[in-house]
PyMOL CGO cylinders between C-alpha atoms (Angstrom):
from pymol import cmd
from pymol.cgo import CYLINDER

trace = [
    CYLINDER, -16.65, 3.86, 3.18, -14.79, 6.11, 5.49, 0.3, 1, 1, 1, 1, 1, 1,
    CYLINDER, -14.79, 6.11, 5.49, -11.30, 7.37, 3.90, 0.3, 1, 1, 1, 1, 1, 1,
    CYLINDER, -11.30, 7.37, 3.90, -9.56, 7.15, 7.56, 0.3, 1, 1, 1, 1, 1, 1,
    CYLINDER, -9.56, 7.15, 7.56, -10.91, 2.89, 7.18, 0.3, 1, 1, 1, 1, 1, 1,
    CYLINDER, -10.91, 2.89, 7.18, -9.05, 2.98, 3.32, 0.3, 1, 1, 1, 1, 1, 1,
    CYLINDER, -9.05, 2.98, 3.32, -5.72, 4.06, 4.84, 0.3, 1, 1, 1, 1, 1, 1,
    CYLINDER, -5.72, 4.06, 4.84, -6.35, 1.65, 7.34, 0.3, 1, 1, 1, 1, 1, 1,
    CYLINDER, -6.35, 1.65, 7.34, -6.45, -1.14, 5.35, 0.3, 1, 1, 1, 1, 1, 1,
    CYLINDER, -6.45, -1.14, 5.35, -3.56, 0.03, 3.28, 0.3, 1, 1, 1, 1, 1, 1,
    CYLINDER, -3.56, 0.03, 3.28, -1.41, 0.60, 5.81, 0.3, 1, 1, 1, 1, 1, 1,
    CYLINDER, -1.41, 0.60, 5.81, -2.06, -3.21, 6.73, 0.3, 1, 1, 1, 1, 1, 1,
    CYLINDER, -2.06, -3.21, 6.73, -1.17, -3.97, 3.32, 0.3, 1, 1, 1, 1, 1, 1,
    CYLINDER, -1.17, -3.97, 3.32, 2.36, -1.89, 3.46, 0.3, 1, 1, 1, 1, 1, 1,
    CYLINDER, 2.36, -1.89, 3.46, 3.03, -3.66, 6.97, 0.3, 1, 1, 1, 1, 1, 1,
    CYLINDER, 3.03, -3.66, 6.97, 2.61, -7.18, 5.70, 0.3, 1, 1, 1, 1, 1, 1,
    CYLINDER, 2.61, -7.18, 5.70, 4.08, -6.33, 3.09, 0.3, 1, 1, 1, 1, 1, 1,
    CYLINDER, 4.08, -6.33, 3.09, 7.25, -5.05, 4.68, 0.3, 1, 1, 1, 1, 1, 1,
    CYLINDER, 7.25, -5.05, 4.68, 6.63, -8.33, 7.02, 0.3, 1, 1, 1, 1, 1, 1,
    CYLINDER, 6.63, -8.33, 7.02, 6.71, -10.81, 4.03, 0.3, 1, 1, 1, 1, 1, 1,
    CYLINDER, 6.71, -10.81, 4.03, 9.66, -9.77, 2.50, 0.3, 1, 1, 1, 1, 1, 1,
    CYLINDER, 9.66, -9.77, 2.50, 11.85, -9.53, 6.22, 0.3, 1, 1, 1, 1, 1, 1,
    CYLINDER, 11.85, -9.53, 6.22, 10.71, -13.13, 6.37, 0.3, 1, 1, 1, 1, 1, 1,
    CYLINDER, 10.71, -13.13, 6.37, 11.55, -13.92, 3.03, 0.3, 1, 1, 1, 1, 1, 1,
    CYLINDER, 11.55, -13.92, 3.03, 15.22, -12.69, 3.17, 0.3, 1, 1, 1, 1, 1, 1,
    CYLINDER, 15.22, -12.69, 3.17, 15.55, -14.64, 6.60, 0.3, 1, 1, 1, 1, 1, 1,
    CYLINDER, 15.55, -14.64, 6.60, 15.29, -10.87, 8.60, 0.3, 1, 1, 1, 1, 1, 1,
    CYLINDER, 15.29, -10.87, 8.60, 14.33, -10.37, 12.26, 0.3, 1, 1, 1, 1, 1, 1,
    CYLINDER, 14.33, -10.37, 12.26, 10.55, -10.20, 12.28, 0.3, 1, 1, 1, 1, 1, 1,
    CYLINDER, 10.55, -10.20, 12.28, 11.21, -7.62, 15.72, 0.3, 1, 1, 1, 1, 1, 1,
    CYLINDER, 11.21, -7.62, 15.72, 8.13, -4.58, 15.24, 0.3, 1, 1, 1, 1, 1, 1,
    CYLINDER, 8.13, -4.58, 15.24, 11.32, -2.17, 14.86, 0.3, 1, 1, 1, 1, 1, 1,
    CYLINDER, 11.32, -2.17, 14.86, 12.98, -4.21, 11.93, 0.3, 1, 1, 1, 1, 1, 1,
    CYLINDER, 12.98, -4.21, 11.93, 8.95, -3.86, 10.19, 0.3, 1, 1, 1, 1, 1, 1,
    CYLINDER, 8.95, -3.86, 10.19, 8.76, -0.38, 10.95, 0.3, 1, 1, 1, 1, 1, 1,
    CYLINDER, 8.76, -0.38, 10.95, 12.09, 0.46, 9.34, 0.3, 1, 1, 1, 1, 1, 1,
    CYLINDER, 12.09, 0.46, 9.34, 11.98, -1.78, 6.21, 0.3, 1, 1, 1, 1, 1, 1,
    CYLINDER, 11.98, -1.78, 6.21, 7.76, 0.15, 5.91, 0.3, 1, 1, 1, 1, 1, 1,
    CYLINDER, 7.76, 0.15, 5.91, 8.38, 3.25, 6.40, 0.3, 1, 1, 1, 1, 1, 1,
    CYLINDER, 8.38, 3.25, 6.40, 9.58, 4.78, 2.87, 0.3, 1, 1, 1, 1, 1, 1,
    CYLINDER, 9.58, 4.78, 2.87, 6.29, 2.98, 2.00, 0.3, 1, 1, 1, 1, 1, 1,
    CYLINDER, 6.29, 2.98, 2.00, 4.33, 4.00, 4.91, 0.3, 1, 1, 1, 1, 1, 1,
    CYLINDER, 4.33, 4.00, 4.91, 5.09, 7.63, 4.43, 0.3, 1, 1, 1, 1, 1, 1,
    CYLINDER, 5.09, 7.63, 4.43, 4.55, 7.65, 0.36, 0.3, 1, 1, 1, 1, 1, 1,
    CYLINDER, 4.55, 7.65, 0.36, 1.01, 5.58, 1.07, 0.3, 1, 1, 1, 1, 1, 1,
    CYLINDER, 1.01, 5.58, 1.07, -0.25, 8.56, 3.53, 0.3, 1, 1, 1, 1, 1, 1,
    CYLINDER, -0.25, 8.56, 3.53, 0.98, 11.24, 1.02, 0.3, 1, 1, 1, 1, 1, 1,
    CYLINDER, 0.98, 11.24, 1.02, -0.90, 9.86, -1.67, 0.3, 1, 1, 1, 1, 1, 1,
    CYLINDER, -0.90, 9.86, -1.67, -3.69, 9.41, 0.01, 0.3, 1, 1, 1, 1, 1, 1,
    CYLINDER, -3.69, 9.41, 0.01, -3.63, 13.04, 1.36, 0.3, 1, 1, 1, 1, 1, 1,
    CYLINDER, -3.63, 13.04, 1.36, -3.18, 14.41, -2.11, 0.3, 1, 1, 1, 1, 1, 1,
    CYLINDER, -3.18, 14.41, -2.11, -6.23, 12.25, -2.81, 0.3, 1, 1, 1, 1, 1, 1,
    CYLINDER, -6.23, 12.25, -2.81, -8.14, 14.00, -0.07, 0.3, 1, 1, 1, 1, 1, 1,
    CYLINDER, -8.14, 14.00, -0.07, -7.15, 17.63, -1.07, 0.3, 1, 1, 1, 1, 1, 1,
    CYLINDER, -7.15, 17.63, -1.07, -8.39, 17.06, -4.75, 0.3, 1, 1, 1, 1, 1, 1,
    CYLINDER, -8.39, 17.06, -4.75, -11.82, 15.30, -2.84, 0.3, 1, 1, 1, 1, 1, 1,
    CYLINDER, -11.82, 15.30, -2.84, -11.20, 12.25, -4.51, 0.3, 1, 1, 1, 1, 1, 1,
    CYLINDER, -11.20, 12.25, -4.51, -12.50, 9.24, -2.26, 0.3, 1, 1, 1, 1, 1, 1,
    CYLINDER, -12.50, 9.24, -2.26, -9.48, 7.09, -1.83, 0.3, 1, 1, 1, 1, 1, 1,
    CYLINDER, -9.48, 7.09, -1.83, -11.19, 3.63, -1.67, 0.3, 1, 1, 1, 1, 1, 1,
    CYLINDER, -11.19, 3.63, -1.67, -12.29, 4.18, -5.38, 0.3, 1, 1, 1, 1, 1, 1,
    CYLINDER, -12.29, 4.18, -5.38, -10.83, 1.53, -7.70, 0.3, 1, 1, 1, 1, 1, 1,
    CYLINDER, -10.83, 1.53, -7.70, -9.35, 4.07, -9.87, 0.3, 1, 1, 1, 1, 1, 1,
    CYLINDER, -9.35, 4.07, -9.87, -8.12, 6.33, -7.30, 0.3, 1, 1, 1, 1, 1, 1,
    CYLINDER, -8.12, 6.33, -7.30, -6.99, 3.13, -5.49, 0.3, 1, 1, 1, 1, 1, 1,
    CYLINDER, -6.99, 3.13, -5.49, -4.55, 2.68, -8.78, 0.3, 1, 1, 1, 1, 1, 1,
    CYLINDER, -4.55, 2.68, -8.78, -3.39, 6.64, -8.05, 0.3, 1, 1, 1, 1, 1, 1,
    CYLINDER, -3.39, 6.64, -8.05, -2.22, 5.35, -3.96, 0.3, 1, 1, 1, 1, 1, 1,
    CYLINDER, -2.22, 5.35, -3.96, -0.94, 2.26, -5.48, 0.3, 1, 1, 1, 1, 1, 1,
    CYLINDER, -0.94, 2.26, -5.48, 1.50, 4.12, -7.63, 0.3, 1, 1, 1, 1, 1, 1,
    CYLINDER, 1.50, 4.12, -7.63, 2.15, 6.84, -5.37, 0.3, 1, 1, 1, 1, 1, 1,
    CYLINDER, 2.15, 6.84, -5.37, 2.74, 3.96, -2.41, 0.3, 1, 1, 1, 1, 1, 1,
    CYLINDER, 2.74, 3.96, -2.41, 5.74, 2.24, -5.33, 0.3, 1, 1, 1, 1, 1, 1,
    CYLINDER, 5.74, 2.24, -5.33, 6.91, 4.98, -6.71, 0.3, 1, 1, 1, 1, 1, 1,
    CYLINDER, 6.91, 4.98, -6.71, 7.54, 7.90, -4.59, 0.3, 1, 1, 1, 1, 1, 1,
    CYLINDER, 7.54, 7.90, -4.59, 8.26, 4.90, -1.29, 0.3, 1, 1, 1, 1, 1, 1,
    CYLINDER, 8.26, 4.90, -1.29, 11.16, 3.76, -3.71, 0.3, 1, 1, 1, 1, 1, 1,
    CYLINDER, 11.16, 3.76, -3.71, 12.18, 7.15, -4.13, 0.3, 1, 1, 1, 1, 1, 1,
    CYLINDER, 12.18, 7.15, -4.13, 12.28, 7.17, -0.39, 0.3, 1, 1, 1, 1, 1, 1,
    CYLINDER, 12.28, 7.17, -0.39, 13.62, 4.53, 0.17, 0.3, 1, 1, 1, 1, 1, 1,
    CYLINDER, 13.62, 4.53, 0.17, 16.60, 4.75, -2.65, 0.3, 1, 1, 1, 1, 1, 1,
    CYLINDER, 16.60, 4.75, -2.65, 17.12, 8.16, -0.96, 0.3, 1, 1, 1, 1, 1, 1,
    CYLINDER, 17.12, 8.16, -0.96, 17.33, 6.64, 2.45, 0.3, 1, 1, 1, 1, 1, 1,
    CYLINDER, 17.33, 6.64, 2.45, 20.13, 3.90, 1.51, 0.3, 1, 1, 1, 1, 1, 1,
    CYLINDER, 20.13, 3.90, 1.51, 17.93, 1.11, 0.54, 0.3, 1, 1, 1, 1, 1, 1,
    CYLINDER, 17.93, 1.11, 0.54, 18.25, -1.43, -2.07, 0.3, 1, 1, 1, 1, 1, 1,
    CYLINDER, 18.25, -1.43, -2.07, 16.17, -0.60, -4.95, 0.3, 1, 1, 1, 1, 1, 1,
    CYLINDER, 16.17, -0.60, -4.95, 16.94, -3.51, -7.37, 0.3, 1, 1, 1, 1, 1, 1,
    CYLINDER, 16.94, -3.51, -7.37, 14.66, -4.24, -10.63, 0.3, 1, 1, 1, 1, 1, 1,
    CYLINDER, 14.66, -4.24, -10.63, 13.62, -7.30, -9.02, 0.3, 1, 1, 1, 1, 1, 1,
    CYLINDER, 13.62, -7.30, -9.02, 12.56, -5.63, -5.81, 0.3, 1, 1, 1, 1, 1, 1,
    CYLINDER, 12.56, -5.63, -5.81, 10.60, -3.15, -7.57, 0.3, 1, 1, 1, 1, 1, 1,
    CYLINDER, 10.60, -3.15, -7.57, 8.89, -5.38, -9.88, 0.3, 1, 1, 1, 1, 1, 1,
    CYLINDER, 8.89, -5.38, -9.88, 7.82, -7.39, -7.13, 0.3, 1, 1, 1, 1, 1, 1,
    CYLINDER, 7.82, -7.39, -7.13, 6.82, -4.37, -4.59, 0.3, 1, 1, 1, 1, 1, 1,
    CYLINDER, 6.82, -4.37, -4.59, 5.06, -3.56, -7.60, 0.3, 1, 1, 1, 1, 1, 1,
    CYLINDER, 5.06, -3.56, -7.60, 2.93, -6.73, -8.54, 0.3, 1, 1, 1, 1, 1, 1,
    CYLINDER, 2.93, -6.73, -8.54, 2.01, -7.20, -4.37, 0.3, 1, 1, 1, 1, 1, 1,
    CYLINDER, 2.01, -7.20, -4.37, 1.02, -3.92, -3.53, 0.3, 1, 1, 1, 1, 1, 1,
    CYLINDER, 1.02, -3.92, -3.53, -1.23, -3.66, -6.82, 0.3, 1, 1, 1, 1, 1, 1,
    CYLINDER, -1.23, -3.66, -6.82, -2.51, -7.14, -5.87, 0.3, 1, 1, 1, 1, 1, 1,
    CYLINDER, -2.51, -7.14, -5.87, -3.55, -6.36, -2.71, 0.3, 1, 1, 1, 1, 1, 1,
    CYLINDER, -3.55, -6.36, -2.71, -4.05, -2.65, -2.88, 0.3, 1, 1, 1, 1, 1, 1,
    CYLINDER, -4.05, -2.65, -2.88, -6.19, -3.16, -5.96, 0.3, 1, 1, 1, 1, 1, 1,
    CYLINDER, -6.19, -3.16, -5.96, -7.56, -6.39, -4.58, 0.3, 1, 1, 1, 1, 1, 1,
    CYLINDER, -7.56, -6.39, -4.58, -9.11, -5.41, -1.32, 0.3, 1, 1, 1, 1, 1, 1,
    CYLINDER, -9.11, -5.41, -1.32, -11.34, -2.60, -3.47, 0.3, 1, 1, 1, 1, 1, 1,
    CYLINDER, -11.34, -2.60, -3.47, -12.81, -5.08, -5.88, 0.3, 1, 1, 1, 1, 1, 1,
    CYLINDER, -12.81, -5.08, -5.88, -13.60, -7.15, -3.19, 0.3, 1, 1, 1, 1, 1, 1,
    CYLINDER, -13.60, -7.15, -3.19, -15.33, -4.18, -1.40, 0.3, 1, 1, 1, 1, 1, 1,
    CYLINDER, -15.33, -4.18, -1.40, -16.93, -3.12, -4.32, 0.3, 1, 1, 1, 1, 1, 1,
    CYLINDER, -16.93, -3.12, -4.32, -17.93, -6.23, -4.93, 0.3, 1, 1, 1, 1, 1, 1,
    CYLINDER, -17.93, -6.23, -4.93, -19.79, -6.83, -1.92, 0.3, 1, 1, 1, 1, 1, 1,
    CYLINDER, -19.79, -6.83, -1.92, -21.23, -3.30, -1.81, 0.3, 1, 1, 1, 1, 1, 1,
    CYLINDER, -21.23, -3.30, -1.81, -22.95, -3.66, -4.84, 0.3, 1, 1, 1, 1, 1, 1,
    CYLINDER, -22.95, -3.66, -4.84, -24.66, -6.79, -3.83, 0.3, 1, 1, 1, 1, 1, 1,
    CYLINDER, -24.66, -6.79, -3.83, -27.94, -6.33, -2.95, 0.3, 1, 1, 1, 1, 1, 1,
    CYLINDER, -27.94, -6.33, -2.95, -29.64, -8.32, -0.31, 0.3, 1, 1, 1, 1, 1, 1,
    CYLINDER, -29.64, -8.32, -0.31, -32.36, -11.14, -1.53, 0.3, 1, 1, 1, 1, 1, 1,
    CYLINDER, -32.36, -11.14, -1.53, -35.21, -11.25, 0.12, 0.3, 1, 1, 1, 1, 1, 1,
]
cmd.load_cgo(trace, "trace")
């Protein structure tokens, strides 16, 4: 797996993400509203997975997936707290159990289907 398809898929992640909760808190769904409430994220997700890169660890790895997961939460709350955003327990708890959901999720589905190997 290529690591440029990981941050892909990641980045989807952060964007629905970012999506869901607009439409949760009865926000404008407009691409600029998304882009602003993502972008902490956005920016934390492609640091981590640069740092990643530099140490030549392959980013779609379950294990390294838990290293962008934390980097994504942590340093985009830093980011975000930093940029005036709310940063409430509850918000981070639930940043927190979505992004390691799907973060963590779309690898062990990968995995999973890597490893299979075709019947014949």
């Amino acid at each position: 797996m290529k690591w440029w398809w990981t941050l892909g898929v990641d980045l989807l992640v952060v964007l629905v993400f970012a999506t869901v909760g607009r439409f949760s808190h009865a926000e404008g769904l407009d691409p600029v509203g998304v882009a602003v409430t993502a972008y902490p994220f956005v920016v934390a997700l492609l640091g981590s997975t640069v740092v990643l890169l530099g140490l030549k660890r392959p980013p779609e790895r379950l294990l390294n997936g838990v290293l962008v997961w934390l980097g994504t939460l942590v340093f985009g709350m830093w980011i975000r707290a930093n940029a005036g955003g709310g940063v409430q327990p509850s918000f981070i708890v639930v940043a927190g159990i979505f992004l390691a959901v799907t973060m963590l999720g779309w690898r062990l589905l990968a995995r999973r289907q890597l490893s299979r190997k075709p019947t014949a």
